[in-house]
C-alpha positions in Angstrom: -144.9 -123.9 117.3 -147.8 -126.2 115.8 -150.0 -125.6 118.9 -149.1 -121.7 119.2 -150.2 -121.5 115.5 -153.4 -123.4 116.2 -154.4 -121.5 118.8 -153.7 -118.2 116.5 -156.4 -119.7 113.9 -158.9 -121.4 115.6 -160.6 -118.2 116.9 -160.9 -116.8 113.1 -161.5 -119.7 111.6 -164.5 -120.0 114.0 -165.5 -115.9 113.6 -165.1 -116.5 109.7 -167.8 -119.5 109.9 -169.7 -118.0 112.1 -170.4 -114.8 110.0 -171.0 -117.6 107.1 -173.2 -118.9 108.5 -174.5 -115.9 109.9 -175.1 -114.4 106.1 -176.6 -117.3 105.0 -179.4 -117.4 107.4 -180.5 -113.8 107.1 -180.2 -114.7 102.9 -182.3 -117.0 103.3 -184.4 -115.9 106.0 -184.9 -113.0 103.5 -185.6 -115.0 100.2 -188.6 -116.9 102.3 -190.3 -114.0 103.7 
């Protein structure tokens, strides 16, 4: 059960981070241009 849940959350958790980190740069990539 732990492991199927895992598996559910890991790929979001990684898309959710990803789009962070994603915003951030182009924020930033924005404010320094």
């Amino acid at each position: 059960m732990e492991k199927q849940d895992i598996d559910g959350n890991t790929p979001l958790h990684l898309a959710t981070i990803s789009l962070v980190l994603f915003i951030s740069f182009c924020f930033i990539t924005r404010e320094n241009a």
